[in-house]
Structure formats: structure tokens, C-alpha cells
C-alpha positions as CSV (number, residue, x, y, z in Angstrom):
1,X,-78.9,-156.2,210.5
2,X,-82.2,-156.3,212.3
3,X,-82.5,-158.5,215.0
4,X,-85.1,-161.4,213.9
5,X,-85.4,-162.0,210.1
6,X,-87.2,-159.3,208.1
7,X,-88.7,-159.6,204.8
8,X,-85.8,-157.9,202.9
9,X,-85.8,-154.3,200.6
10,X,-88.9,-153.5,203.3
11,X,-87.2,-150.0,205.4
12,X,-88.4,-149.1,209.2
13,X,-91.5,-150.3,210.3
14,X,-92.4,-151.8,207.4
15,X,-90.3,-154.7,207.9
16,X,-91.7,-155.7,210.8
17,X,-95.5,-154.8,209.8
18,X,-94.8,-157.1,207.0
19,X,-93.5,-159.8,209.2
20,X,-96.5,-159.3,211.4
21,X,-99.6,-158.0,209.2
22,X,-101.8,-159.1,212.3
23,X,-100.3,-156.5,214.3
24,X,-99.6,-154.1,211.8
25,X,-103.3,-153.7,211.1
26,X,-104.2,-151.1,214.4
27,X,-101.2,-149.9,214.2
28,X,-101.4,-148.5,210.6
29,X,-105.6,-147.6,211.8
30,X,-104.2,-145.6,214.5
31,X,-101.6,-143.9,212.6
32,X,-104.1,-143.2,209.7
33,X,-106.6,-141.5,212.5
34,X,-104.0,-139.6,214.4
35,X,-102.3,-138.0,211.6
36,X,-104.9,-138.0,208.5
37,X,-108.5,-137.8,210.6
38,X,-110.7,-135.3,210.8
39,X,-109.3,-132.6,213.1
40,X,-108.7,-129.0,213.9
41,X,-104.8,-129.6,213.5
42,X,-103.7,-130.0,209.8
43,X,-102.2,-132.8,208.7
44,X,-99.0,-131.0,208.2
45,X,-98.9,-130.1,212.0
46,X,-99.9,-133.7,213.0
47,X,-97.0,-134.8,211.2
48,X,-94.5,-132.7,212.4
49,X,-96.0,-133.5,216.0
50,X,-94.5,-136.8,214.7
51,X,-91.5,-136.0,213.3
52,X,-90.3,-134.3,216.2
53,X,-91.4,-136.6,218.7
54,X,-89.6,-139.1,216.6
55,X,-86.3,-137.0,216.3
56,X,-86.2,-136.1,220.1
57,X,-86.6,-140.4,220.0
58,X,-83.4,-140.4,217.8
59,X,-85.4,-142.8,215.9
60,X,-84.0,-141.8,211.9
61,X,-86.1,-144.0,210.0
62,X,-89.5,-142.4,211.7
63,X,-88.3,-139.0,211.6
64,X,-87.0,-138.7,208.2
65,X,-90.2,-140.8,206.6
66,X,-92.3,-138.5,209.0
67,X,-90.7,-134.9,207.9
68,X,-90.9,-135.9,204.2
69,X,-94.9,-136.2,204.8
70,X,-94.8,-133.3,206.6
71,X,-93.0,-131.1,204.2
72,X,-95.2,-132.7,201.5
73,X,-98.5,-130.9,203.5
74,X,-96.6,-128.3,203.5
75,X,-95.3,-127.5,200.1
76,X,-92.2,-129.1,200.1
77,X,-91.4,-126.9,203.0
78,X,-88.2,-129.2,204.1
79,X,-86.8,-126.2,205.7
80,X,-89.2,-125.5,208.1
81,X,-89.5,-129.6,209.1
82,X,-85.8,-129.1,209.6
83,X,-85.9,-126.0,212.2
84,X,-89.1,-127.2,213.8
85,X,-86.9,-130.6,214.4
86,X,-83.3,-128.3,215.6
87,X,-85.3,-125.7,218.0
88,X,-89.0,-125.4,217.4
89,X,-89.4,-122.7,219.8
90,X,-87.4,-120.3,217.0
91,X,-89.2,-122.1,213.7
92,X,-91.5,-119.9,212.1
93,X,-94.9,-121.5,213.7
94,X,-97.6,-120.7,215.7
95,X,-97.4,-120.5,219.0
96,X,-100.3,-123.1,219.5
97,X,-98.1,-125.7,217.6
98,X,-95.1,-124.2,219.8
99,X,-96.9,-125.1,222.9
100,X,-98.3,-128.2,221.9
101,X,-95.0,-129.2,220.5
102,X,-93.3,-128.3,224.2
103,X,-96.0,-130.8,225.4
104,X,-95.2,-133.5,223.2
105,X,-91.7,-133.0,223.9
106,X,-92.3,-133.8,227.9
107,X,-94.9,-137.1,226.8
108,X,-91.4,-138.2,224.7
109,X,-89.5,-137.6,228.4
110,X,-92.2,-139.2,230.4
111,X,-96.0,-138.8,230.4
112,X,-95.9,-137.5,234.0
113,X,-93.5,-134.4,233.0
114,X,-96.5,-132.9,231.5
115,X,-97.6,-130.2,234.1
116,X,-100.6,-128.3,234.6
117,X,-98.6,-125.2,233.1
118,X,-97.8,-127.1,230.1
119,X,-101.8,-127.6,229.4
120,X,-102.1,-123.7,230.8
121,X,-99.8,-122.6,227.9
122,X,-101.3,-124.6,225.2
123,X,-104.8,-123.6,226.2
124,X,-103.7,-119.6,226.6
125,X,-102.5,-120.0,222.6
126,X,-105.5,-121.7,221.5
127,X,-105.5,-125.4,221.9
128,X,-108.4,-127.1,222.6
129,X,-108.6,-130.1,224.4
130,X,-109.2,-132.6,221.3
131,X,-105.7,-130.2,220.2
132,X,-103.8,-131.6,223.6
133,X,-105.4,-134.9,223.9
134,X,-104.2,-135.6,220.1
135,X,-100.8,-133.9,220.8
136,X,-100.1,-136.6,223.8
137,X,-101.3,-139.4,222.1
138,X,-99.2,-138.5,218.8
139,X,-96.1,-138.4,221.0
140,X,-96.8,-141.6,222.7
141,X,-98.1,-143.5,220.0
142,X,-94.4,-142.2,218.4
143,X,-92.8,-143.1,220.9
144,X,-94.0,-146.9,220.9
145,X,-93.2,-146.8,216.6
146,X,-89.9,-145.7,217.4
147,X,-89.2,-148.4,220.1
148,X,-91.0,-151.0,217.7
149,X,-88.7,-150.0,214.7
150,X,-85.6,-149.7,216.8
151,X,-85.8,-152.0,219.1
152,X,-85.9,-155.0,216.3
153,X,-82.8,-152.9,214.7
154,X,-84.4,-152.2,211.5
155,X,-82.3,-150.4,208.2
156,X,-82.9,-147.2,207.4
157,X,-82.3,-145.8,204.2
158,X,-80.0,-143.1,203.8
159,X,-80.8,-141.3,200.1
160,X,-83.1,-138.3,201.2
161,X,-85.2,-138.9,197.5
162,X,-86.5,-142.3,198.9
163,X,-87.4,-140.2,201.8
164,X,-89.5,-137.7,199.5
165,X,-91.3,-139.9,197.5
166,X,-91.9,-142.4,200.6
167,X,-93.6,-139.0,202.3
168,X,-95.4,-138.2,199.4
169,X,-97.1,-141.5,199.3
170,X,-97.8,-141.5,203.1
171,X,-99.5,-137.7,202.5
172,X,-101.7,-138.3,199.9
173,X,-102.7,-142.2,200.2
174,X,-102.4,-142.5,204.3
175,X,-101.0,-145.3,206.3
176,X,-103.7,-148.3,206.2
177,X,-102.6,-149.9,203.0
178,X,-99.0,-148.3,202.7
179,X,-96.3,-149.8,201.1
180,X,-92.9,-148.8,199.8
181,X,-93.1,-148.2,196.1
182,X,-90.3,-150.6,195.8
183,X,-88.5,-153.1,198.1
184,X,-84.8,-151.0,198.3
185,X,-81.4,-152.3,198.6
186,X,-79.9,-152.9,202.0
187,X,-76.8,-152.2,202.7
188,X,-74.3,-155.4,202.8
């Protein structure tokens, strides 16, 4: 049961951007530019930027909803969300994503644990700077959804399909005007 009162059937964070559409409105902007926008990084890797930032957050509803979009942009590649989530430093990836993965792994611990050598790595695999500045703000800008959707104890759906079709939605129409195809059923 989430802490304040919810409009109900509405999963994650879009509970509470419905209870607050004044706020909601940059946040959904900045999501939409970080993970759809024009940039070097696929939209795929954006999103599983997110989705592991979001798992290493424990934060389910995030990381699910996130890895469904991701393994939408990549071809229902659910397997490869799943590794890249477990050990990303033995998923099938490049190293760039490796490294800039690493680095959004240390924003998720603290902003200050990104070192010199982080950037170093990332650089000597290919990352540009736009690459790393996107990278840290994914993770942080992850780290404050997660916070936002936990900390108001939001529900979560557990049936992976409304997973996969919320992911496909997010892929192909973005986050501005997102909705849930369907208020679900919360658990009693």
C-alpha cells in the first residue's frame, strides 16, 4: 500500500505522476531526452544504462518496466537485459557500454566514487564525452525515479507480459505522454 493515496490500477511512477501531473511534466521531458534523444548511444543502450542502474537501486518496478524497453530495442533480447543486469562485465556487450556501465554503477554508489580511471577506461573504449556525461546523468536521474517510486511505496506488478507490452509502449511512443494501456489490478 503506497504511502499517500494514489490514483489506483496506475503501477510505479505512474501513480504518483498522476497524482502530481505538475511535477511529472520534466520528469517525463527529461526521461524522453535521456533515453529517446538524439545521441551516439542507442536507445537500447540508454535503457539498459537505466535498467541496471535501477536493478543495482533494487528498485523492481523501474527495472523491470526499463528492461522490457530495452529488450524491445533490442529484439526482444530479454536474455541479454537479464545478464547485463546479473554481471555486465560477462554480457555479450561492448566494452564501451561495459565501461560506461562500470561508471554508472559508481554514480548509483555515490557520484564522488567515479574516478579519473573510470572516465580513462571509458574514453580508451570509445566514449565520448556527451557518451559519459549522458551515462552519469542516466544513473542519477535513476536513481532520483527509483527513490521517487519507492520512497512513496508504490505496487509493482508482478506478471512479466504487463511488463512487455508496458516496454513496448515506452519504446516506440517515448515517455512524455505515457500511460499504462490499462489501469491493472492491485493486489488486496
Amino acid at each position: 500500500m503506497a504511502h499517500i493515496t494514489l490514483p489506483e490500477g496506475l503501477p510505479g511512477i505512474t501513480g504518483p505522476m498522476a497524482y502530481r501531473p505538475e511535477t511529472a511534466k520534466p520528469l517525463r521531458a527529461l526521461a524522453e531526452e535521456l533515453l529517446r534523444g538524439p545521441n551516439s548511444l542507442t536507445s537500447g543502450e540508454r535503457e539498459l544504462i537505466a535498467t541496471y542502474t535501477s536493478s543495482q537501486n533494487d528498485c523492481y518496478f523501474c527495472q523491470t518496466s526499463h528492461g522490457a524497453a530495452a529488450a524491445h530495442h533490442l529484439g526482444g533480447n530479454t536474455e541479454l537485459v537479464d545478464r547485463v543486469k546479473c554481471n555486465f562485465e560477462t554480457a555479450p556487450i561492448s566494452d564501451k557500454l561495459k565501461a560506461l556501465l562500470a561508471i554508472a554503477g559508481q554514480v548509483q554508489k555515490g557520484g564522488k566514487n567515479v574516478t579519473t580511471e573510470h572516465i580513462a577506461c571509458a574514453r580508451s573504449a570509445g566514449a565520448t564525452d556527451i557518451e559519459i556525461h549522458d551515462t552519469v546523468l542516466i544513473a542519477a536521474a535513476f536513481c532520483m525515479y527509483n527513490r521517487y517510486v519507492d520512497g512513496l511505496a508504490t505496487w509493482a506488478p508482478h506478471d512479466p507480459a504487463a511488463y512487455t507490452a508496458m516496454g513496448a509502449r515506452m519504446a516506440e511512443h517515448g515517455y512524455v505522454n505515457f500511460v499504462p494501456a490499462q489501469p491493472a489490478e492491485q493486489p488486496a
